[in-house]
C-alpha positions as a printed NumPy array, in Angstrom:
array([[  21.358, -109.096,  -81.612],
       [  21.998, -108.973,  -77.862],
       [  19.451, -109.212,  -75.657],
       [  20.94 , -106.956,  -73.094],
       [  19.599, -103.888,  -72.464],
       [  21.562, -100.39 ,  -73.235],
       [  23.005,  -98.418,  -70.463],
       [  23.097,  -94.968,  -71.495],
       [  25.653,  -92.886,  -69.925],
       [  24.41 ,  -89.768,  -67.715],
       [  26.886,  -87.598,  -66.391],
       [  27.614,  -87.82 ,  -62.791],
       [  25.535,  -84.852,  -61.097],
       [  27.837,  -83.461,  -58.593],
       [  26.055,  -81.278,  -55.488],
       [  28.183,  -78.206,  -55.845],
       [  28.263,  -76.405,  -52.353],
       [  26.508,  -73.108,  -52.39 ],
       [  28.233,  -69.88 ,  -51.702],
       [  28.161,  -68.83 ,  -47.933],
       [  26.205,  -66.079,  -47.402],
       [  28.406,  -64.983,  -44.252],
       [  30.993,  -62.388,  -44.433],
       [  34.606,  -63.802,  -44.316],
       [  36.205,  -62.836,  -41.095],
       [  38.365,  -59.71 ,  -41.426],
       [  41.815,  -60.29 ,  -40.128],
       [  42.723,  -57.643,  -37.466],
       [  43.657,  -54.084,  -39.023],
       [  46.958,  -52.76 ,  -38.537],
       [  46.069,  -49.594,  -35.948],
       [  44.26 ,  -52.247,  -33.609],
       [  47.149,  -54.363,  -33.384],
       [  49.4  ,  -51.431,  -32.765],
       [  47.201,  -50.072,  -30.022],
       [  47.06 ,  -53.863,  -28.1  ],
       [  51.171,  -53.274,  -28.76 ],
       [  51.302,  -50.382,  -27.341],
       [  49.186,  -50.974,  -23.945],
       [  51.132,  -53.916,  -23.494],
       [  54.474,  -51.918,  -23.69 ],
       [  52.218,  -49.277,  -21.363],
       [  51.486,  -51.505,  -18.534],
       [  53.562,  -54.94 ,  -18.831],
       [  57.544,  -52.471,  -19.576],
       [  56.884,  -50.81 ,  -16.118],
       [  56.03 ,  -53.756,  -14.121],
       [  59.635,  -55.747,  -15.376],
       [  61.014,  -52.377,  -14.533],
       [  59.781,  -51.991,  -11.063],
       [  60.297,  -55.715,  -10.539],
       [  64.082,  -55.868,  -11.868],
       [  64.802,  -52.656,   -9.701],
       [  63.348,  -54.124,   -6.474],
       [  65.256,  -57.796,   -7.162],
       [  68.348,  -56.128,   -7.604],
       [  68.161,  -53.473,   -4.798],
       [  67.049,  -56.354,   -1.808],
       [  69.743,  -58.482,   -3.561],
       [  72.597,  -56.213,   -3.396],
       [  73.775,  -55.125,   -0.026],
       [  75.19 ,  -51.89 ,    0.496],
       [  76.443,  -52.31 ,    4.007],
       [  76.631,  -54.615,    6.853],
       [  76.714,  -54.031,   10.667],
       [  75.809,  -54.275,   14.286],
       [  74.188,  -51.827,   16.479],
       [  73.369,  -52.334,   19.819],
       [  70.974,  -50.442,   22.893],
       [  67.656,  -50.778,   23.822],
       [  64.833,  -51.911,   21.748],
       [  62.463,  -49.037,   22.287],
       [  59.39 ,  -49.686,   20.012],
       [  58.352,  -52.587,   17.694],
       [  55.233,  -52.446,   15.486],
       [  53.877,  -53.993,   12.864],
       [  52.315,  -50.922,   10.308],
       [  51.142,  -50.397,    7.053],
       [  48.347,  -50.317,    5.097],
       [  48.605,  -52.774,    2.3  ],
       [  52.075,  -54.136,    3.34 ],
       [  52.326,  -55.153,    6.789],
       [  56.136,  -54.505,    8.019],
       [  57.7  ,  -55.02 ,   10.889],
       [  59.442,  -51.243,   11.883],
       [  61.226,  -50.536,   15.164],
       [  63.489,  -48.124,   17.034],
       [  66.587,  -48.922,   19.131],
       [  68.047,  -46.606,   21.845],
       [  71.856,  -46.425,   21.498],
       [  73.704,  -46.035,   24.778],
       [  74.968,  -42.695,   24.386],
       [  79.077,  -41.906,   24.725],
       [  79.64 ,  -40.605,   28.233],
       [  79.272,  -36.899,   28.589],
       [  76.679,  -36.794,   25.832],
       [  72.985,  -36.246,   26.728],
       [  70.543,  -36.307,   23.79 ],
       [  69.8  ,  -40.242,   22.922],
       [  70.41 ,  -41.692,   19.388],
       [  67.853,  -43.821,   17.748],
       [  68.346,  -45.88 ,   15.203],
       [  65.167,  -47.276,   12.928],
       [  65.095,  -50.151,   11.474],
       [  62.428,  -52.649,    9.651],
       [  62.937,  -56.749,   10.577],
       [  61.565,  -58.739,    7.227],
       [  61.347,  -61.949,    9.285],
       [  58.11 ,  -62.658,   11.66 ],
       [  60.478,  -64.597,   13.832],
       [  63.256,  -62.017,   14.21 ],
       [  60.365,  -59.895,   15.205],
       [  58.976,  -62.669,   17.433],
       [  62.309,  -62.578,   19.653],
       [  62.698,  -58.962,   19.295],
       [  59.507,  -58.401,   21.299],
       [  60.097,  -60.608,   23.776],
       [  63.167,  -58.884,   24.457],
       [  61.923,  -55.334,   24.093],
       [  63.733,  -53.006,   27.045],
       [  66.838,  -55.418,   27.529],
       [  70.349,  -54.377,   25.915],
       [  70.626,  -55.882,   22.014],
       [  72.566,  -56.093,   19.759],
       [  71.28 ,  -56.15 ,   16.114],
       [  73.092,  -56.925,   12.854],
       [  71.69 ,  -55.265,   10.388],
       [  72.237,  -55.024,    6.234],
       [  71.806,  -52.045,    4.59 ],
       [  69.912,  -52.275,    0.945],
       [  69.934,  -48.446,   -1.16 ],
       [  67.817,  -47.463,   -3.491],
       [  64.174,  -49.781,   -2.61 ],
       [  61.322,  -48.848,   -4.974],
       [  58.751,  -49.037,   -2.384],
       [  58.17 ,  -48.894,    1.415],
       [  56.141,  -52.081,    1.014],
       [  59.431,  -53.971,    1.85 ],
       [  59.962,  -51.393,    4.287],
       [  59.865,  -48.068,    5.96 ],
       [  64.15 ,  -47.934,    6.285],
       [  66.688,  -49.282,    4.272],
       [  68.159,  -50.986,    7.435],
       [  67.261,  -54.504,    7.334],
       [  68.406,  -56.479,   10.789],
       [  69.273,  -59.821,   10.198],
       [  70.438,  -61.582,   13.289],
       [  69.488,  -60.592,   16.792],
       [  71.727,  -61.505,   19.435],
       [  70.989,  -60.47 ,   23.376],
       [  73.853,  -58.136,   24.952],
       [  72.561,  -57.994,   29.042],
       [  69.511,  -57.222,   30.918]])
């Protein structure tokens, strides 16, 4: 006989986890996804609107030209959007009597800068003409001057 001593075999006692007693997350029902959708498509489709429209209409330029007179009156107005919006006195043809004023914003602090230094002397603005701008927080015209160039006193 052997003098070793008998192992009996015990089965392996494995900890088996314990059902949770938390609910499973629910995944997100249909009509709340669809209501997110839709207040996306509510709020985000009108801003790429408004934003396309206003790239493409200060993009595109309708017209391009020169005016020239007296710089009348150059403020900077506006309640949210600060522009720059001014008025220039056209000489009048001989013979005629009632004075023609042409409005126009400057988008460029500097432009503005040089126009006020020279407001009462004889200008001559070029000016680009941009149709069709969403808002008047680019500007109270659609007359856009671009280059200022000083005709006489």
């Amino acid at each position: 006989m052997d003098d070793t001593p008998e192992v009996i075999d015990t089965p392996e006692v494995h900890d088996t986890p314990k059902p949770s007693t938390a609910p499973a997350p629910r995944p997100p029902s249909r009509w709340r996804r669809k209501v997110v959708l839709l207040l996306v498509t509510i709020v985000v489709v009108p801003i790429v609107i408004f934003a396309l429209w206003a790239w493409v209409t200060l993009g595109y330029v309708y017209s391009t030209g020169e005016r020239a007179g007296y710089v009348q009156k150059l403020s900077k107005k506006g309640w949210l959007c600060k522009t720059w919006e001014g008025e220039l006195n056209m000489v009048s043809p001989p013979g005629s009597v009632t004075p023609q004023i042409f409005s126009f914003t400057v988008p460029d602090d500097s432009l503005a800068a040089i126009l006020m230094q020279d407001i009462g002397k004889r200008v001559s603005l070029t000016y680009e003409e941009h149709r069709g701008i969403p808002s008047s927080c680019f500007g109270e015209t659609q007359f856009f001057v671009s280059n200022v160039r000083i005709v006489g006193p």
